[in-house]
C-alpha positions in Angstrom: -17.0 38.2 -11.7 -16.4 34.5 -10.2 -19.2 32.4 -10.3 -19.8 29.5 -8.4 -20.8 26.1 -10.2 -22.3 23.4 -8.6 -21.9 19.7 -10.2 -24.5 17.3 -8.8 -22.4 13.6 -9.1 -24.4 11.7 -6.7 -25.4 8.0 -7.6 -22.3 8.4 -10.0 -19.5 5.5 -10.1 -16.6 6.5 -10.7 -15.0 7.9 -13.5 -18.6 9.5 -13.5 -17.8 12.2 -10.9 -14.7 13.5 -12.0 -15.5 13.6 -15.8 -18.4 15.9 -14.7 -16.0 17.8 -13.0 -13.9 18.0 -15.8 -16.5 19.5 -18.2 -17.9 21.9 -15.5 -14.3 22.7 -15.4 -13.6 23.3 -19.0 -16.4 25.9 -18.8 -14.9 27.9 -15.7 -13.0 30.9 -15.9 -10.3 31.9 -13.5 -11.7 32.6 -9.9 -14.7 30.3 -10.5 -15.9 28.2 -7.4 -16.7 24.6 -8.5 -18.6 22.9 -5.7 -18.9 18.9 -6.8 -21.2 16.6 -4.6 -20.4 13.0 -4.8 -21.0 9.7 -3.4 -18.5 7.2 -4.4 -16.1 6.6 -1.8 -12.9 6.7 -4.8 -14.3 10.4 -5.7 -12.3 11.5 -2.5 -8.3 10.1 -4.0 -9.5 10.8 -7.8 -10.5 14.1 -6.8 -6.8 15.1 -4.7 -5.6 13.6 -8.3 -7.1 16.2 -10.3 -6.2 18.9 -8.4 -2.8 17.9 -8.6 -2.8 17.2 -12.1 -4.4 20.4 -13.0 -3.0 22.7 -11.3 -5.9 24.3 -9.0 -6.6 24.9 -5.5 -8.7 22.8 -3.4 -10.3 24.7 -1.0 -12.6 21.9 0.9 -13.1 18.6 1.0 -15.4 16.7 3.5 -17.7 13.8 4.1 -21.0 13.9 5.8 -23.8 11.7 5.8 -22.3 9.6 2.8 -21.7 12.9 0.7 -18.4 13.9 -0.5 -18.4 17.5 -0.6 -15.2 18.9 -2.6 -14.8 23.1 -3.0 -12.6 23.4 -5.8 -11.0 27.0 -6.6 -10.2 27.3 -10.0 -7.1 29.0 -10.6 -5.2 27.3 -13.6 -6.2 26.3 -17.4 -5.0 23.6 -19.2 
């Protein structure tokens, strides 16, 4: 069953958001939702990166009020 993981990275300068993403990510399974809340503006390009780089699906990603909100679908291991 997919579970959804939220990863709290606000206040975080970067690389802080995307290494939290990373280790949430190293504990997903296949089908897993990984929901990451950040603030720092470079969370927005690091995070199109990753999903690049790994292989996975982004399924949202918005800013409101200051808040990068990125939906990440996780599809691929590596």
């Amino acid at each position: 069953m997919a579970e959804k993981i939220v990863v709290d990275a606000r206040n975080m300068a970067c690389p802080g958001p995307i290494t939290k993403l990373t280790k949430a990510y190293r504990k997903a399974k296949p089908g897993d939702i990984i929901e990451v809340l950040a603030t720092d503006p470079g969370f927005k390009p690091d995070v199109q990166a990753w999903v690049q780089r790994t292989g996975n699906e982004l399924l949202e990603l918005k800013e409101e009020n200051g808040v990068i909100k990125a939906v990440i679908k996780v599809t691929a291991k590596k």
